[in-house]
C-alpha positions as CSV (number, residue, x, y, z in Angstrom):
1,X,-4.7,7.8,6.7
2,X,-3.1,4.2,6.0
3,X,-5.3,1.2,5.7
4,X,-4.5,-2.1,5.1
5,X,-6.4,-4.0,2.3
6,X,-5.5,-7.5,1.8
7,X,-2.0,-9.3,1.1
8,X,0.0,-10.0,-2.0
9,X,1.9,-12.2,-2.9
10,X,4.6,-11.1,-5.1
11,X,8.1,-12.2,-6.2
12,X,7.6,-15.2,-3.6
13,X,7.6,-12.3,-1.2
14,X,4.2,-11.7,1.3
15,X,3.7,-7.9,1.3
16,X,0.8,-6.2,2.4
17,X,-1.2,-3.5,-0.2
18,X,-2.1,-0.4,1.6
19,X,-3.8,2.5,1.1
20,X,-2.3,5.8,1.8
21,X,-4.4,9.7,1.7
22,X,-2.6,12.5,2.1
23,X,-3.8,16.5,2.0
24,X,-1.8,18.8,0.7
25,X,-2.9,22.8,1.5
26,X,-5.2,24.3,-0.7
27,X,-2.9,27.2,-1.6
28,X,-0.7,25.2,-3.8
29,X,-0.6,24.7,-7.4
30,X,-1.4,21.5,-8.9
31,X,2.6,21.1,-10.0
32,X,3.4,21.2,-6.2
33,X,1.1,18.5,-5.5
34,X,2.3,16.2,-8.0
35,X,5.7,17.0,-6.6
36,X,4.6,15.9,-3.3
37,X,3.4,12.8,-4.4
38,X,6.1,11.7,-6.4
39,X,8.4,13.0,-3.1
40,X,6.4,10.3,-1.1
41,X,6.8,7.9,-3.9
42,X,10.3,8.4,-3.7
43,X,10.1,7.7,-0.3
44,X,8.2,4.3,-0.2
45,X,10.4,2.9,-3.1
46,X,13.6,3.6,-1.2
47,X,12.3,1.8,1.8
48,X,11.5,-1.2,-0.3
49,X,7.9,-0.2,-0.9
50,X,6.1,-0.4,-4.2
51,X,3.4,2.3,-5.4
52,X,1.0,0.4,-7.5
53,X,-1.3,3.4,-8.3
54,X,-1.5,7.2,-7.7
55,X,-5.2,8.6,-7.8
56,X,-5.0,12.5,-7.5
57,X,-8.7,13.3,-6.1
58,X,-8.4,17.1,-6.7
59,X,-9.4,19.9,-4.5
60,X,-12.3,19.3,-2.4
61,X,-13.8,20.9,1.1
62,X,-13.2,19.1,4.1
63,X,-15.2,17.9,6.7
64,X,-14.4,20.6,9.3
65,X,-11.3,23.1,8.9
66,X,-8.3,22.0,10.0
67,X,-5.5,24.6,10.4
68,X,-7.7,27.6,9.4
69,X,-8.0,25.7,5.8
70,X,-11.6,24.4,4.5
71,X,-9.7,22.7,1.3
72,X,-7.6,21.0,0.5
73,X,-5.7,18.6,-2.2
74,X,-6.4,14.5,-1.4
75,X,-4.0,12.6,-3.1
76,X,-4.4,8.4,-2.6
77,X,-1.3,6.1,-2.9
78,X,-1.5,2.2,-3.6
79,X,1.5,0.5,-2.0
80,X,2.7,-2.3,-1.5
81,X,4.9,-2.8,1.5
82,X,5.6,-4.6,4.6
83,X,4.5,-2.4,7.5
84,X,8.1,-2.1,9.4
85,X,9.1,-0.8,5.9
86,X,6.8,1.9,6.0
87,X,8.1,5.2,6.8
88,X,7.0,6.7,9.9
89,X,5.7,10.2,8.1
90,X,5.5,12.1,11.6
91,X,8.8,12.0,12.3
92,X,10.0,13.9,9.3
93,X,13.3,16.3,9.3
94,X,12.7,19.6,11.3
95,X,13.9,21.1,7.9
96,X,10.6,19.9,6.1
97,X,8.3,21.2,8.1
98,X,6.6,24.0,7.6
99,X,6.7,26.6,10.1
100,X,3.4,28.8,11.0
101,X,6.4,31.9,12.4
102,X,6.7,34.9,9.8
């Protein structure tokens, strides 16, 4: 989920701040979940992005299950960006993705 909350002025530069949720599966440790977040940190700063603040909500049930999961990990990014800056996170490398074949 990415909203948009107000603009910024910074550096003489107009860039929107937005606010970004992901959730990460519930099987995963807590390590793997910072890792993620710090991978999409990486992520915004290299398309000129800027995360202002990280808020790691924890674990928590969700509304209905999604993928056979009832949990999982919300993480909420701060960022400041413009929005043709912000990656497009659906259309992530075939080699990230997990696949549900064993």
């Amino acid at each position: 989920m990415v909203r948009r909350q107000r603009s910024a002025n910074i550096g003489g530069k107009n860039m929107a701040l937005y606010e970004h949720v992901f959730l990460a599966r519930q099987d995963l440790a807590q390590a793997q979940v910072d890792a993620l977040a710090e991978n999409a940190t990486k992520i915004l700063t290299d398309n000129g992005g800027k995360v202002v603040k990280t808020e790691n909500w924890g674990l928590r049930s969700l509304a209905y299950r999604i993928a056979k999961n009832r949990k999982a990990h919300y993480v909420m990014l701060d960022v400041d960006a413009r929005r043709r800056r912000l990656p497009n996170w659906n259309a992530r490398p075939a080699s990230t993705k997990t696949s549900s074949a064993t």
